[in-house]
MOPAC internal coordinates of N, CA, C and O (Angstrom, degrees):
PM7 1SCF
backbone

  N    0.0000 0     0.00 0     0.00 0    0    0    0
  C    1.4509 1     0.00 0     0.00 0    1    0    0
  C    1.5265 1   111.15 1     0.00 0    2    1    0
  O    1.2310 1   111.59 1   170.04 1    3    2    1
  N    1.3946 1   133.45 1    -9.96 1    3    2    1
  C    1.1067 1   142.68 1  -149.68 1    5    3    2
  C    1.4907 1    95.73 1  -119.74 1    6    5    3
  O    1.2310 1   112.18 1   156.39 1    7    6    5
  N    1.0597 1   132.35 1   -23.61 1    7    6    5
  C    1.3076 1   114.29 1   152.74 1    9    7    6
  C    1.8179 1   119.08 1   -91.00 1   10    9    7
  O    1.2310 1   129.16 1   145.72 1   11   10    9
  N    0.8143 1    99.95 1   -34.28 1   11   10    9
  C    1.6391 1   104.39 1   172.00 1   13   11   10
  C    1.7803 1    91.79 1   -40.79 1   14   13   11
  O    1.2310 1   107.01 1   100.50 1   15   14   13
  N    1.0273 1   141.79 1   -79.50 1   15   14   13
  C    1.8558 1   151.48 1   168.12 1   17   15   14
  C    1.1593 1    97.11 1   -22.96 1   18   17   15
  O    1.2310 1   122.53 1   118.49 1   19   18   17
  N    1.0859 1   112.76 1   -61.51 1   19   18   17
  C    1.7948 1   113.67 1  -165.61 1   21   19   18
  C    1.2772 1    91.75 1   -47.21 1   22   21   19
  O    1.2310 1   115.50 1    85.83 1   23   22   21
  N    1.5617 1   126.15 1   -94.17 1   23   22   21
  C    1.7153 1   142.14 1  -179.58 1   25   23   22
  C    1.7471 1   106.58 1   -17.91 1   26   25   23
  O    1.2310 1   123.44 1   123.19 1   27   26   25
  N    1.4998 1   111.01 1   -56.81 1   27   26   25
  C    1.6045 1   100.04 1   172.42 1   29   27   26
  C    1.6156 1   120.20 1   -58.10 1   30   29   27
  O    1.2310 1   126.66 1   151.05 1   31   30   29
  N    1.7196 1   104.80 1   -28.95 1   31   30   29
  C    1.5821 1    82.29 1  -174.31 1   33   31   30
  C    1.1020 1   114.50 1   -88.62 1   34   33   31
  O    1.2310 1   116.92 1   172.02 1   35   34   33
  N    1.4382 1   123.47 1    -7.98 1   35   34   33
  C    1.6000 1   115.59 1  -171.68 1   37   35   34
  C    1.4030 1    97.41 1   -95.33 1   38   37   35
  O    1.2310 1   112.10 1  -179.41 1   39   38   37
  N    1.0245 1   132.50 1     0.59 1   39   38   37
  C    1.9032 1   141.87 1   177.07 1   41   39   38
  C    1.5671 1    82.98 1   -84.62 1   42   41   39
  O    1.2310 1   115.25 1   123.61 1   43   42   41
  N    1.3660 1   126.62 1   -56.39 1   43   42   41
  C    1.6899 1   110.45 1  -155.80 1   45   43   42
  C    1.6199 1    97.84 1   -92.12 1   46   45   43
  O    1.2310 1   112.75 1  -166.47 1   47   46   45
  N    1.3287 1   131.30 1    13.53 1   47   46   45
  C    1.2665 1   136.70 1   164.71 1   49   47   46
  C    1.2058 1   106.26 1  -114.37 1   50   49   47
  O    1.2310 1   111.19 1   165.42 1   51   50   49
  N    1.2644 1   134.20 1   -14.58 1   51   50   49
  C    1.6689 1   120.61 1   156.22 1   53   51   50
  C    1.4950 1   109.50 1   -79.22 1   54   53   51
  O    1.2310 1   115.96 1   146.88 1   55   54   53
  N    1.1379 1   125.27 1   -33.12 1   55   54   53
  C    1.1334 1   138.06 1  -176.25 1   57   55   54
  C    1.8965 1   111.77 1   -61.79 1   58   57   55
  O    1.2310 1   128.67 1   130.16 1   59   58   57
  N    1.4149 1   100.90 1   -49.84 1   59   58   57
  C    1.3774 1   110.90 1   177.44 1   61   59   58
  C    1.2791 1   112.53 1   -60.45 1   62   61   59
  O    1.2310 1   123.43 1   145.50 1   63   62   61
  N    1.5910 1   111.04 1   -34.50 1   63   62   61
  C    1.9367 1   102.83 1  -158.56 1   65   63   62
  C    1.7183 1    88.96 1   -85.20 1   66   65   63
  O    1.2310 1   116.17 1   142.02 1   67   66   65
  N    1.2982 1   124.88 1   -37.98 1   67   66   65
  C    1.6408 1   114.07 1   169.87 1   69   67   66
  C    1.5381 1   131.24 1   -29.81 1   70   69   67
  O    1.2310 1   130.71 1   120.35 1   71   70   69
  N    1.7754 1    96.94 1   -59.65 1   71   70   69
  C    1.2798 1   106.29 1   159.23 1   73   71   70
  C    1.4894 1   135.32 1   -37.80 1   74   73   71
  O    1.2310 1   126.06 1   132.02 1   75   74   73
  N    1.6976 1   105.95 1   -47.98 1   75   74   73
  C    0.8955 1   118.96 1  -171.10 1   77   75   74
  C    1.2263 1   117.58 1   -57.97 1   78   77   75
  O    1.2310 1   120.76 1   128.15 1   79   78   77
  N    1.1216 1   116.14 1   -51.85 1   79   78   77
  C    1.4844 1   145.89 1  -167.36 1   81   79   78
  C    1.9115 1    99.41 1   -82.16 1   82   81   79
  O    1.2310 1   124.68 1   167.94 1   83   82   81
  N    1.0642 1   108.61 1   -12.06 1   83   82   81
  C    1.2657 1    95.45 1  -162.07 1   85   83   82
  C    1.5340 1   134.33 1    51.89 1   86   85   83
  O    1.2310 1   116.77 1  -138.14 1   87   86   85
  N    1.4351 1   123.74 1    41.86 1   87   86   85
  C    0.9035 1   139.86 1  -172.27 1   89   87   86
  C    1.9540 1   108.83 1  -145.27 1   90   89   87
  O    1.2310 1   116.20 1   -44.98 1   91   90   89
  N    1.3657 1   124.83 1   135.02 1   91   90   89
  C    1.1812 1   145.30 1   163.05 1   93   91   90
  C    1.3796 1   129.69 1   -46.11 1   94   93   91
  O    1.2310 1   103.09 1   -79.78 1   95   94   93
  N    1.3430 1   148.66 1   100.22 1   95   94   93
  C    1.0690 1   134.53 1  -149.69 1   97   95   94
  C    1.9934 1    92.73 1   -94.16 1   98   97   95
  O    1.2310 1   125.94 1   -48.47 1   99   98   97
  N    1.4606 1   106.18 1   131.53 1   99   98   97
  C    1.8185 1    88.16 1   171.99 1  101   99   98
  C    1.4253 1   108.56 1   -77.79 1  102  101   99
  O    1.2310 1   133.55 1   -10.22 1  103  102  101
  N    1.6276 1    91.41 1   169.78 1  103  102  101
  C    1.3984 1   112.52 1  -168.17 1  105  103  102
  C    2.0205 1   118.93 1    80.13 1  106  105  103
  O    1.2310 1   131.44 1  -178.04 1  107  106  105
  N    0.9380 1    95.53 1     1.96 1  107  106  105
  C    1.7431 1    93.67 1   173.65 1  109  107  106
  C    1.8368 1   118.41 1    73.59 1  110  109  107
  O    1.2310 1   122.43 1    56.99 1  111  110  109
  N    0.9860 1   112.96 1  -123.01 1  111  110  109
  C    1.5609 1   141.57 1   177.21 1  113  111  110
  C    1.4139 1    91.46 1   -63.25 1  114  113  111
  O    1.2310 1   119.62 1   105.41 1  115  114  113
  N    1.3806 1   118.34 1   -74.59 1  115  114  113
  C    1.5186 1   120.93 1  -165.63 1  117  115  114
  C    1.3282 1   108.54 1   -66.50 1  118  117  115
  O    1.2310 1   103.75 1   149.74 1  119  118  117
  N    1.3369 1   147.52 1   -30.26 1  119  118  117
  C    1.4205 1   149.61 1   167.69 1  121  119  118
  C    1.1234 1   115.19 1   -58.41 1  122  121  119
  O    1.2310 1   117.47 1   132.81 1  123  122  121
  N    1.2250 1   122.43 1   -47.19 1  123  122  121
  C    2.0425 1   134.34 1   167.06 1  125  123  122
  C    1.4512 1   102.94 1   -45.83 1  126  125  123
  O    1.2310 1   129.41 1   120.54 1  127  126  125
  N    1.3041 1    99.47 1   -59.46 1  127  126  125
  C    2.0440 1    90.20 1  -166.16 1  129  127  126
  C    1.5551 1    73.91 1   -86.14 1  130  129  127
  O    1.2310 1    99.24 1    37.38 1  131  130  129
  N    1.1633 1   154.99 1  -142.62 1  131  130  129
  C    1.5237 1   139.18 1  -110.07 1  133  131  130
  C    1.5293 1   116.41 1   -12.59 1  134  133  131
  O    1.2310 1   122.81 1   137.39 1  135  134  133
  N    1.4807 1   112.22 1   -42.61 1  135  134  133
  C    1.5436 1    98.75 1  -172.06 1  137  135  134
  C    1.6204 1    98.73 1  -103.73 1  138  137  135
  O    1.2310 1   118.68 1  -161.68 1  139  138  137
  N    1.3440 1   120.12 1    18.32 1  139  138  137
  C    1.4443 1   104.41 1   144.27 1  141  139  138
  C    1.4133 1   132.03 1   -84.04 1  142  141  139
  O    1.2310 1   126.96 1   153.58 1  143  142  141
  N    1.6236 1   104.21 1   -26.42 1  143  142  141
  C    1.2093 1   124.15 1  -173.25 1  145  143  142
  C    1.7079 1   105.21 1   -83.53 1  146  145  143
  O    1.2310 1   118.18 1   150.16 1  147  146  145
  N    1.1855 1   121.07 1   -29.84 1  147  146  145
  C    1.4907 1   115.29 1  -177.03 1  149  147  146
  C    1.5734 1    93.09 1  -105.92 1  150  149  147
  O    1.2310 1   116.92 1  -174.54 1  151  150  149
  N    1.1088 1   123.47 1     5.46 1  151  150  149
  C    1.9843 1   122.66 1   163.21 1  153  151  150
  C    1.5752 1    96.87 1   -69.19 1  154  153  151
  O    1.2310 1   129.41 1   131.89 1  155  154  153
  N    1.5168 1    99.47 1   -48.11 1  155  154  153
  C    1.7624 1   104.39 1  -152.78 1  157  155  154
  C    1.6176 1   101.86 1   -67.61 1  158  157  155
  O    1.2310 1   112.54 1   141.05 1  159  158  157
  N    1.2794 1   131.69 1   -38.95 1  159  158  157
  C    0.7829 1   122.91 1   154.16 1  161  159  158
  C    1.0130 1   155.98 1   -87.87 1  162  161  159
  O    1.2310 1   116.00 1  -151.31 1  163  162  161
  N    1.7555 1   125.20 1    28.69 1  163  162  161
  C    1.3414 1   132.29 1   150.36 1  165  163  162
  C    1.4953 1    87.92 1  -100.30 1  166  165  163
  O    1.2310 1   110.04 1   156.54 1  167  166  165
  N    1.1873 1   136.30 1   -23.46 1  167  166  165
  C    1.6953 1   105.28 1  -167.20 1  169  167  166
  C    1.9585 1    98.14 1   -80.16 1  170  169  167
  O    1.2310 1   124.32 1   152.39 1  171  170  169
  N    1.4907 1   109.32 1   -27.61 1  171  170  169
  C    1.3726 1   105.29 1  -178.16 1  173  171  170
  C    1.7639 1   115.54 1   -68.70 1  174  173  171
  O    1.2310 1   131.39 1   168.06 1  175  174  173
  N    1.7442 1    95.62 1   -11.94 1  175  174  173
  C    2.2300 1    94.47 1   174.67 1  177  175  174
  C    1.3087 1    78.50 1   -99.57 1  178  177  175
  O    1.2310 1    97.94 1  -137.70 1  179  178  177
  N    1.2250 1   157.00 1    42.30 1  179  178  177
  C    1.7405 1   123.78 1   165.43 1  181  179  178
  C    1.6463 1    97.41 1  -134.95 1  182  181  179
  O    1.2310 1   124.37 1   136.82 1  183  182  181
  N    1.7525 1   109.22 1   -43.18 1  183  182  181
  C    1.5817 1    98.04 1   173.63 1  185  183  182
  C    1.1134 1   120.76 1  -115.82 1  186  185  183
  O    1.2310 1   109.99 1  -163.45 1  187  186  185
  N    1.4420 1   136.39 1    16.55 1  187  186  185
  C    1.7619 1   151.37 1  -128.63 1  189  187  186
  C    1.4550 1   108.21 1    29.99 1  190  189  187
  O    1.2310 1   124.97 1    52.02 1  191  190  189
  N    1.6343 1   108.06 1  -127.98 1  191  190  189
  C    1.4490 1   136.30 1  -163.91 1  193  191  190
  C    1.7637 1   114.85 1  -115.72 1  194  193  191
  O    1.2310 1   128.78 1  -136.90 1  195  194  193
  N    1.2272 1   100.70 1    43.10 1  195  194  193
  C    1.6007 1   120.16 1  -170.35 1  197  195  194
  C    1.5965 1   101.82 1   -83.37 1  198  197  195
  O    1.2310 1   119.24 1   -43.81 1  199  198  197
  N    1.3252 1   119.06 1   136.19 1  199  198  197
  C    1.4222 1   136.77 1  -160.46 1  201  199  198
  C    1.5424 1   135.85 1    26.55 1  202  201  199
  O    1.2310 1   113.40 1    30.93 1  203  202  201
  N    1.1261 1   130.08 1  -149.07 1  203  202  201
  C    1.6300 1   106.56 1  -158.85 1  205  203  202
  C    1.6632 1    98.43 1   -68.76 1  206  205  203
  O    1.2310 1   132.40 1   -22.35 1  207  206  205
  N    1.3200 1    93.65 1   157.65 1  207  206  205
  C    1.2708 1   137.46 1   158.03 1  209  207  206
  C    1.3979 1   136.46 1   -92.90 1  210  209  207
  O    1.2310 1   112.86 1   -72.53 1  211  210  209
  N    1.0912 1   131.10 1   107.47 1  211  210  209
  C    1.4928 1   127.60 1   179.86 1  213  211  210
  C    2.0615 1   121.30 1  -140.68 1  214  213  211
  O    1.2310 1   127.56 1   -46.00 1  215  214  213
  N    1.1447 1   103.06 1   134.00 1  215  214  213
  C    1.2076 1   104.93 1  -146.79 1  217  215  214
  C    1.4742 1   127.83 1    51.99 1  218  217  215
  O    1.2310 1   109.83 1  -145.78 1  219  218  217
  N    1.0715 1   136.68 1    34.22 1  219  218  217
  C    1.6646 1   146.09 1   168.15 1  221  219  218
  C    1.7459 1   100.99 1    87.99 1  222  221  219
  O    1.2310 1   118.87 1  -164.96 1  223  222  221
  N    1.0301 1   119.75 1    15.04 1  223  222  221
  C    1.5768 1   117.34 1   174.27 1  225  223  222
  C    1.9795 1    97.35 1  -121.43 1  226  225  223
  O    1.2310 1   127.19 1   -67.99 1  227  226  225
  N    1.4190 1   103.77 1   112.01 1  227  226  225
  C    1.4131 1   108.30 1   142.18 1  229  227  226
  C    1.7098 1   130.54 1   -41.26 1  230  229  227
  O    1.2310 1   121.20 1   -75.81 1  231  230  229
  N    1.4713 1   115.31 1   104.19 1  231  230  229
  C    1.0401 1    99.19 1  -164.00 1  233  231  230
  C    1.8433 1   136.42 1   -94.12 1  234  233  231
  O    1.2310 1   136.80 1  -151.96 1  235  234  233
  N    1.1840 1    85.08 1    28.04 1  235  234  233
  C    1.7120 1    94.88 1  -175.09 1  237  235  234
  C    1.5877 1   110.07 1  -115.47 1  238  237  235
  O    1.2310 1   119.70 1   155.17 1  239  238  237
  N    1.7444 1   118.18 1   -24.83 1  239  238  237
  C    1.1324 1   144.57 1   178.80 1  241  239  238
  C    2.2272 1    93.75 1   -77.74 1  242  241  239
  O    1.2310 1   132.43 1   133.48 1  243  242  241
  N    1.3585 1    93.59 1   -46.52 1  243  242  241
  C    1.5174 1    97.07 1  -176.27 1  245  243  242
  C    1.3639 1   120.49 1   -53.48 1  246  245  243
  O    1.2310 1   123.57 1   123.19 1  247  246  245
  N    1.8214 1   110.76 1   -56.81 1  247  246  245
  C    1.2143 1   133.78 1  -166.73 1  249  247  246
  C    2.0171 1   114.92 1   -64.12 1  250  249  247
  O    1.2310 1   130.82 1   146.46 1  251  250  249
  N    1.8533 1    96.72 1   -33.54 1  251  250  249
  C    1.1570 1   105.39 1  -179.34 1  253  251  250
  C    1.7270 1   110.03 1   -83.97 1  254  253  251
  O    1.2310 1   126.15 1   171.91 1  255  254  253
  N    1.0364 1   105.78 1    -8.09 1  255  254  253
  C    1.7178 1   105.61 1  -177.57 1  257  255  254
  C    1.7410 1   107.94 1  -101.84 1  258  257  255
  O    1.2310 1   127.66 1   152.33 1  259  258  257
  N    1.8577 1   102.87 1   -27.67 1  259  258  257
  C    1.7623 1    89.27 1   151.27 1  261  259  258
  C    1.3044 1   106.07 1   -84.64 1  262  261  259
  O    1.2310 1    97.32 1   117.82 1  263  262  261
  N    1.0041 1   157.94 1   -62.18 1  263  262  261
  C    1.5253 1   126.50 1  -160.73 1  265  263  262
  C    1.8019 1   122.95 1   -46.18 1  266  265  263
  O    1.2310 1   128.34 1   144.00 1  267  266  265
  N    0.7358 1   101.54 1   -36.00 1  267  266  265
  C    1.9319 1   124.45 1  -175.06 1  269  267  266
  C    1.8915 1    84.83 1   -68.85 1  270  269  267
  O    1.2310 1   120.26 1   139.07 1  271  270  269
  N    1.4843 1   117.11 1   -40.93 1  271  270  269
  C    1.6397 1   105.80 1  -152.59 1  273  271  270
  C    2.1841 1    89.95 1   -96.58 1  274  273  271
  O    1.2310 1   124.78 1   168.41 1  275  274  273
  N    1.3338 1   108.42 1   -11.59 1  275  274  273
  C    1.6376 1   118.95 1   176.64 1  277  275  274
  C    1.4714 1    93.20 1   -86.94 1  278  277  275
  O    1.2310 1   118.54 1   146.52 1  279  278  277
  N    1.1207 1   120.39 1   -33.48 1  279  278  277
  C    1.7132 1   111.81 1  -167.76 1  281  279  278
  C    1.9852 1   106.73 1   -61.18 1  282  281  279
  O    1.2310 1   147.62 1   138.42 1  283  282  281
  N    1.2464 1    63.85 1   -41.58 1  283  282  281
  C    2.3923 1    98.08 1  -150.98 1  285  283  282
  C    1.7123 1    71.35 1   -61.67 1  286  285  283
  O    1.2310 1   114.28 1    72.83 1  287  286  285
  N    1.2735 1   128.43 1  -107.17 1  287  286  285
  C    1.6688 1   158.84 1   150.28 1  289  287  286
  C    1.6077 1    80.65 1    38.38 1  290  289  287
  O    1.2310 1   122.87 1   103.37 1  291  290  289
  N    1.7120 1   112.10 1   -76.63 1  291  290  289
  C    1.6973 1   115.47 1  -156.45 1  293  291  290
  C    1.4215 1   111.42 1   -69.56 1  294  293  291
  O    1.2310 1   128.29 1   149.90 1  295  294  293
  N    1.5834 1   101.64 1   -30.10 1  295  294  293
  C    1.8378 1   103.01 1   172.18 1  297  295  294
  C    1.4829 1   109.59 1   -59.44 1  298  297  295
  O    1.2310 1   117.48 1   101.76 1  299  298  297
  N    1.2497 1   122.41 1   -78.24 1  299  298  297
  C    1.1554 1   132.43 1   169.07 1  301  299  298
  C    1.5941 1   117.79 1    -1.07 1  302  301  299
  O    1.2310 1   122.84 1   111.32 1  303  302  301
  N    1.5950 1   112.17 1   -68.68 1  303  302  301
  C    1.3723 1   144.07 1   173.95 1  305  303  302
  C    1.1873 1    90.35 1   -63.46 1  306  305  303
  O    1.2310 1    86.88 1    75.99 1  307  306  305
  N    1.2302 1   169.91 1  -104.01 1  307  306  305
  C    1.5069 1   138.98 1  -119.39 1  309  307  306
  C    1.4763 1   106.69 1  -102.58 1  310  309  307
  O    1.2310 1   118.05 1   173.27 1  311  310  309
  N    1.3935 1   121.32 1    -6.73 1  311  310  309
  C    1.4450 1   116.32 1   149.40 1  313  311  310
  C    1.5152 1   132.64 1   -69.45 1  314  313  311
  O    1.2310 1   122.62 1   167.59 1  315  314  313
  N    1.6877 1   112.58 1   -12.41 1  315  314  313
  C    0.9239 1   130.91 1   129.84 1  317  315  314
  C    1.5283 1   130.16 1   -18.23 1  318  317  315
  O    1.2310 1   130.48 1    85.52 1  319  318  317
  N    1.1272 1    97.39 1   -94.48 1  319  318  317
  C    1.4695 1   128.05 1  -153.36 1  321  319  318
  C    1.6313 1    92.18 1   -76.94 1  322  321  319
  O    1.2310 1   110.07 1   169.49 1  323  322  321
  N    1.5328 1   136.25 1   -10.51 1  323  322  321
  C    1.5786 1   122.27 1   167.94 1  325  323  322
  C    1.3786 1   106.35 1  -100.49 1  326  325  323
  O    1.2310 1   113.51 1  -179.35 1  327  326  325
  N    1.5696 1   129.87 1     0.65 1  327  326  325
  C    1.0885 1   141.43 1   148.16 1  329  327  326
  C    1.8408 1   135.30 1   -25.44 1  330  329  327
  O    1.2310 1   120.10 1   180.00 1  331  330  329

């Protein structure tokens, strides 16, 4: 059951830093939790395990390492595509 949580929260923390940014994460459903799950861990090497926690991801350390990994991801992608 504890990963089933894990996968939802880094889906609603990939999901959030999109919003944030106003930008689309690719891949849908499965792109949200990937870049929640690889958010959580650059924000956990840049600020550790600083405030709540839920499903084993700190979530403020999480949210700031997907937005930074949606920023990087969307630059990338439309430097792409004028390529």
């Amino acid at each position: 059951m504890g990963f089933i949580i894990f996968l939802i929260v880094g889906g609603i923390i990939g999901w959030l830093a999109g919003m944030i940014l106003g930008k689309d994460v690719p891949g849908g459903i499965i792109g949200n939790i990937i870049a929640g799950i690889i958010g959580a861990w650059i924000g956990g090497a840049l600020l550790g395990d600083m405030g709540p926690t839920v499903g084993g991801m700190a979530i403020i350390p999480a949210l700031i390492g997907a937005i930074i990994l949606v920023f990087v991801v969307s630059f990338i992608m439309k430097k792409m595509s004028h390529a």
